[in-house]
N, C-alpha and C positions, 0 to 999 in steps of 0.2 A: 659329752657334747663336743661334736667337732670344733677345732682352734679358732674356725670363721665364724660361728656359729654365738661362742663364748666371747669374744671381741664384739660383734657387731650388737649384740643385747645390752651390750654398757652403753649404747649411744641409740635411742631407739630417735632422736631427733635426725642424724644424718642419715639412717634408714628410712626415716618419713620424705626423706628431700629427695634421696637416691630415687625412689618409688616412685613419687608423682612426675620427677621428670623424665624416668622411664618412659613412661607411657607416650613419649615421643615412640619409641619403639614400637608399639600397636601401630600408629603409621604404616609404616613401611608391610610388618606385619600379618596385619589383616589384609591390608590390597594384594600383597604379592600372596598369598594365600586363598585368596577368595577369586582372585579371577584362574588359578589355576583349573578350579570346576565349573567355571560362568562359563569358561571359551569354549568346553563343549556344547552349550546351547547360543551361547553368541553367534558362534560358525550357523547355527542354521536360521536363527530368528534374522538377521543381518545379513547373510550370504556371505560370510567373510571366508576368503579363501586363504592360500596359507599365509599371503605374503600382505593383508589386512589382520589376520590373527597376530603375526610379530610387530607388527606396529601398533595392537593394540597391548599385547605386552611390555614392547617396550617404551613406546609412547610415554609412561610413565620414567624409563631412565632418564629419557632425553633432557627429562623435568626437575630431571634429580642434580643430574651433573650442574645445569645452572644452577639452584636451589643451595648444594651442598658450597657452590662458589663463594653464593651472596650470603650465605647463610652463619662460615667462617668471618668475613666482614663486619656483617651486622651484630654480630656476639661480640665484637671489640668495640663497635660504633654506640649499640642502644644496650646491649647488658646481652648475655646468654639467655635471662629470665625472659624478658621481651620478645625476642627472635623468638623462641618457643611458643608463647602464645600467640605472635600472628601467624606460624605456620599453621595452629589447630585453628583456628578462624578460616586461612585461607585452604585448607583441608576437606574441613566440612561443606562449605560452597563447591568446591570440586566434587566431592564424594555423590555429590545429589545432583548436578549437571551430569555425571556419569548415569545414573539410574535414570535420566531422564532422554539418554543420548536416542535417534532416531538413528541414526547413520553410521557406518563405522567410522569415516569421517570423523562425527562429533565426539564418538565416544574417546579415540585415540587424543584429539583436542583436549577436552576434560582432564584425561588421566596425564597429561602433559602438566597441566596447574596441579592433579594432585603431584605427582613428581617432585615440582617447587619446594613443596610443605617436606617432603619424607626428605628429602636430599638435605634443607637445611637442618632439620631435625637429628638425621642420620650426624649430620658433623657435631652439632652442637652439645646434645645431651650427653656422650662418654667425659666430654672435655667440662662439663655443668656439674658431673657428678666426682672428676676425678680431683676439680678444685674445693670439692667441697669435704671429701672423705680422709681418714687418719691413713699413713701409711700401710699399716695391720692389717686393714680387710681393702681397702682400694681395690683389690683384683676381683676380687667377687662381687662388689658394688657396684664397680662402675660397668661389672659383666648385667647387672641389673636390664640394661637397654638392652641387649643380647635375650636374655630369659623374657623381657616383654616380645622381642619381636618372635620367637618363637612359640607365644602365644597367643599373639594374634595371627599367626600361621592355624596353631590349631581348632581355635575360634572358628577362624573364617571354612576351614575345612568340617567342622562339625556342621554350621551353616549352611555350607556345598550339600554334606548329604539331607540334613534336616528340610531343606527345599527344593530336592531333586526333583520330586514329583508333582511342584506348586507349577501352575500358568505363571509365563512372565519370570519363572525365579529366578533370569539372572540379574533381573530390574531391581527384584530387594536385595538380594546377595551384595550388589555394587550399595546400593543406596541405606544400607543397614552400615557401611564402613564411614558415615557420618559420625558414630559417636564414638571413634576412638578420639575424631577431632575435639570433640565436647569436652572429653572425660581430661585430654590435654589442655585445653584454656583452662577448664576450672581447677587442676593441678596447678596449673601458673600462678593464679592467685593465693597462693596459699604457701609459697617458697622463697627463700632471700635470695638477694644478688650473691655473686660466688664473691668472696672473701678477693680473689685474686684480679677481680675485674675495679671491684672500689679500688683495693691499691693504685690501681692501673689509672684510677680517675684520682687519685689523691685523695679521697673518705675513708683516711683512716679510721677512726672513732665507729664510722659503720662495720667495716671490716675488722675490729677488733672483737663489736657485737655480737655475730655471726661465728668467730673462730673462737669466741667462749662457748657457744652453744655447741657448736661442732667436734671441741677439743678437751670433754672432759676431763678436769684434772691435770691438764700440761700444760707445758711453759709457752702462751700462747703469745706474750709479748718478742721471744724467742725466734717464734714463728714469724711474724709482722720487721719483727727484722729481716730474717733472710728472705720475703720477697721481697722488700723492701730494695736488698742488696740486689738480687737478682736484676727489678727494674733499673736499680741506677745502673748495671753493665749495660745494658740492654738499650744500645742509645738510636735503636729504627727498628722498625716495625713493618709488618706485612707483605705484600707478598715481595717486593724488590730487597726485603733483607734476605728471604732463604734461599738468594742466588751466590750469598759469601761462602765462600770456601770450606768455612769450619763449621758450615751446619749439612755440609752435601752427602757426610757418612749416614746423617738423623734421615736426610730425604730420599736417602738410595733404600733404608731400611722402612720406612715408612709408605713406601711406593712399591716396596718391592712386597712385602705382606697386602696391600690394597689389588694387587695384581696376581694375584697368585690366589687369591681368596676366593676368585670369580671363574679363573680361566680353569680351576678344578674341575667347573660344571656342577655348581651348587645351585644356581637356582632356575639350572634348564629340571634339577630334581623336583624343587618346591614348586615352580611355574608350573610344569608338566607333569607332575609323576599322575596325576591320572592319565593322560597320551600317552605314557609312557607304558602304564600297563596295559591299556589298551592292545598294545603292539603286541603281546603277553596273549592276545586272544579274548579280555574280558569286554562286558558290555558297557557301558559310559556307566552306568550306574551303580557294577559290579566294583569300577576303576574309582570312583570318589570311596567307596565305603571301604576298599583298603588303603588308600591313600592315607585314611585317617592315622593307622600305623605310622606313619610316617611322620605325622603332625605331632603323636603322642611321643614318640619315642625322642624328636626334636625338644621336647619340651623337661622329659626325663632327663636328657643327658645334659645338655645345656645348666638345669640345676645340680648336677653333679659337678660342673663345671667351678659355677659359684662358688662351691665348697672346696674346690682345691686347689683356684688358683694360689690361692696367700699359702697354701701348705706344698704343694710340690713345685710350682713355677711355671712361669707360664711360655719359658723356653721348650719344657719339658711336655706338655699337652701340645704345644704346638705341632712338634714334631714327630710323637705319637696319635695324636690323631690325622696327619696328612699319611704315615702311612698305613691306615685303616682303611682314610677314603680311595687310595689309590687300590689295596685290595680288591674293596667293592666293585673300582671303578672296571679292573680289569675281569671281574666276576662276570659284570652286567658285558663285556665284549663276547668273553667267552659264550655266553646264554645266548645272545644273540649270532655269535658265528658258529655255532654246533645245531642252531635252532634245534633247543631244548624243549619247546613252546610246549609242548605235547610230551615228552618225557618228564619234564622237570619242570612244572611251568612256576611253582614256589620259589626256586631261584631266585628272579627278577627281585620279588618281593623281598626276599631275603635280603640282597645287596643293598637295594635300593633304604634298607633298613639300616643297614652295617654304615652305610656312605653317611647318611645324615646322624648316626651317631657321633660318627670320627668328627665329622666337622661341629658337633655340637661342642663337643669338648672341647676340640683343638681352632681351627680358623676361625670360628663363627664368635665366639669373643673374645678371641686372643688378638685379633688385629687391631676391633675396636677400643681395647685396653690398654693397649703398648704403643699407640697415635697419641693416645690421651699423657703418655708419661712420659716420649722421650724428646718430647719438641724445648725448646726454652719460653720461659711463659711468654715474652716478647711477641714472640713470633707463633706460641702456640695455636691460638683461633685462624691464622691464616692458613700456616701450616696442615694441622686436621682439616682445612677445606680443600687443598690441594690434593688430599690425599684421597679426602672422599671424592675427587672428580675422576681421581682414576681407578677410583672403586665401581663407582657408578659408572662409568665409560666402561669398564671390562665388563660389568655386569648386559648394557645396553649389547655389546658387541657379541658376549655368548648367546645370551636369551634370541638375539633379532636372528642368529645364522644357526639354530639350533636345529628348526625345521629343514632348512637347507640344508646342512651338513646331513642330516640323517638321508634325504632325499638324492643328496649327490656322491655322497661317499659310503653310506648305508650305516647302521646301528652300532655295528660292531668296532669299525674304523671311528665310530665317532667317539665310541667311550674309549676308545683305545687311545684315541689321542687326547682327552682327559684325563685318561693315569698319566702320561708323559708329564702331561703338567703336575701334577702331583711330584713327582720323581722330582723336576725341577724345583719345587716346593720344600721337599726335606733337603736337598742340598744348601740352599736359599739359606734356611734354618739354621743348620747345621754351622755355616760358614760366616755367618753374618748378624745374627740376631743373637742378640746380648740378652741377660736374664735382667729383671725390673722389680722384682719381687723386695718388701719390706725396706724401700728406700724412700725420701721422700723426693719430690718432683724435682726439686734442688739439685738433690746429691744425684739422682741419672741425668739432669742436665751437662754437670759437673763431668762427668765419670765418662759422657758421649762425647765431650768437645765442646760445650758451650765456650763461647769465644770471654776473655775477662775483658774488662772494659779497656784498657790497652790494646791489645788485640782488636776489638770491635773498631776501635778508631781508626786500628793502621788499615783495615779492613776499606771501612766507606771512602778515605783519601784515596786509595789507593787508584 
């Protein structure tokens, strides 16, 4: 039995907590997967030309970068647990104003509020689940949100093809993305506050509750010390603390993986890859039922992922999967600047395979994991919102000029300048990103620069 495997079985309670607040992951998930195949009939039901198609794609980031803001806030304000269930509340009302939209208008409107839900959702649940989990398997846990979102990627894609041929189908396709909302609230009720959020409120006696359950068999009085310790260094909070000095190496390296995640051109893959085979010569309907490959094999590698953060590191997949996707990326330049269309038209497919592996392994939960462990709890919920804004900002910023680029620079030039960012991506890596693996949130606080409370003080006088 793998080492994560064998650890994570002795605690089947923080695997039940991990799980259900995953399921914020189906969020993000299903939507960006399911309008990947909706946009081919949206474009005709709607008349949406290109420059309404990217706004109803991104429409949703725009939603997000707010969301992901208020959403870091509201996890220090009302608890993690909370935030979570009014995003699946205010999820599912969007999800069905979508399926109801008359207009391209309204529908980009809608997917704006779902936005809200995934953005805060997106910051909140690695940071829910990495307070909650033992050092030991933390990486494959809190990768948990990662393997949801890659599920409701393939979800939403088996749906795309299961309804290619229904009237109306992109009206259910949207409107069937209600019950990941669902399946999120009633997950809510059923999970504790994170151990490190009472501290933060002074319930200790609750946060003791909670890290017996969580921390079978250790010294958990041990533990309530050292956050303990942690908040008393810790004398400000939010966003005007991680402008001090001694946390700008945590934010250059937290910012720098949020940007480099997206500018690879990972989810002009997931948004698009039916358009994209398309281009490839096949028919819209040919282009959803291989896309699935892509949904499947996201979902493969991503639980391979799981399994090996806590055993090889997550410096290690980071770096080995950015140079996979860069491969790919310069695979899919080559296909389209030799126009192989017709000799080799497999290719495409091929790449577009190879790309969404590398990142399953390596960026697609290595960023959301390494935000979750190297902030100080202080300032952590801020922190992880800040970062999801420039997640979802680079994310908004590739998805909306996707079309464009390929229309003004052509296919080949656009993936091409995709690997570049990859290229910048393992340097990044290489030179800057520190391993996280079997510590606890403390000791990489510690080990990154977290300021000691001397320090913090000369800090705010200053």
């Amino acid at each position: 039995m793998p080492s994560y495997l064998r650890e994570a079985s002795r605690n089947p309670f923080v695997l039940k907590i991990s799980l259900l607040a995953a399921l914020g992951g189906l969020l993000f998930g299903y939507d960006t997967g399911v309008i990947s195949g909706a946009l081919l009939y949206i474009k005709k039901d709607l008349h949406a030309g290109d420059l309404a198609q990217s706004w109803i794609v991104a429409g949703l980031l725009v939603g997000a970068v707010v969301g992901a803001l208020a959403g870091g806030r509201l996890a220090d304000l009302i608890s993690r647990r909370w935030t979570l269930l009014i995003s699946g509340i205010v999820y599912v009302a969007a999800a069905l104003a979508a399926a109801f939209a008359q207009s391209s208008g309204q529908l980009v409107a809608a997917r704006m509020v779902l936005g809200l839900a995934v953005g805060a959702a997106s910051a909140v649940v690695p940071l829910y689940i990495a307070e909650h989990t033992p050092p030991k398997i933390r990486g494959g846990t809190v990768s948990y949100n990662q393997l949801m979102v890659t599920v409701g990627i393939l979800v939403a894609y088996l749906i795309d093809f299961a309804l290619r041929n229904v009237g109306s189908n992109w009206r259910w396709m949207l409107g069937i993305g209600a019950l990941p909302g669902v399946f999120l609230v009633i997950g809510m009720l059923f999970v504790p506050y994170s151990p490190r959020w009472l501290m933060q409120k002074g319930r200790r006696d609750e946060a003791r509750e909670v890290l017996r359950r969580t921390r079978r068999g250790e010294d958990v009085e041990e533990e309530l010390s050292e956050i303990e310790s942690v908040l008393a260094e810790e004398r400000s909070s939010g966003l005007r603390a991680l402008l001090r000095p001694s946390l700008r190496p945590m934010l250059v390296i937290g910012i720098g993986l949020a940007v480099i995640q997206q500018v690879v051109g990972v989810n002009t893959v997931v948004y698009f890859s039916p358009t994209i085979l398309t281009y490839t010569g096949l028919h819209a309907n040919d282009a959803i039922a291989q896309a699935l490959s892509v949904g499947i094999t996201n979902v493969v590698f991503t639980i391979i992922a799981v399994l090996l953060l806590d055993l090889v590191g997550r410096r290690a997949l980071l770096i080995a999967g950015t140079i996979g996707l860069t491969v790919a990326l310069l695979t899919l330049a080559a296909f389209f600047a030799f126009d192989w269309k017709d000799s080799a038209p497999w290719v495409a497919l091929v790449a577009l395979v190879l790309f969404i592996a590398s990142f399953a392994i390596g960026l697609g939960p290595g960023f959301w994991l390494m935000i979750s462990e190297i902030f100080p709890l202080g300032v952590r919920g801020s922190a992880m919102a800040v970062c999801s804004v420039f997640n979802w900002g680079a994310n908004f910023f590739v998805s909306y000029y996707f079309l464009q680029l390929v229309d003004g620079i052509g296919k080949a030039w656009t993936f091409s300048l995709y690997a570049v960012m990859g290229v910048v991506g393992i340097v990044f890596f290489l030179t800057k990103v520190p391993e996280t693996k079997n510590r606890t949130l403390e000791e990489i606080e510690r080990d990154l620069g977290a300021p000691a409370s001397g320090t913090n003080t000369r800090e705010q006088t200053a």
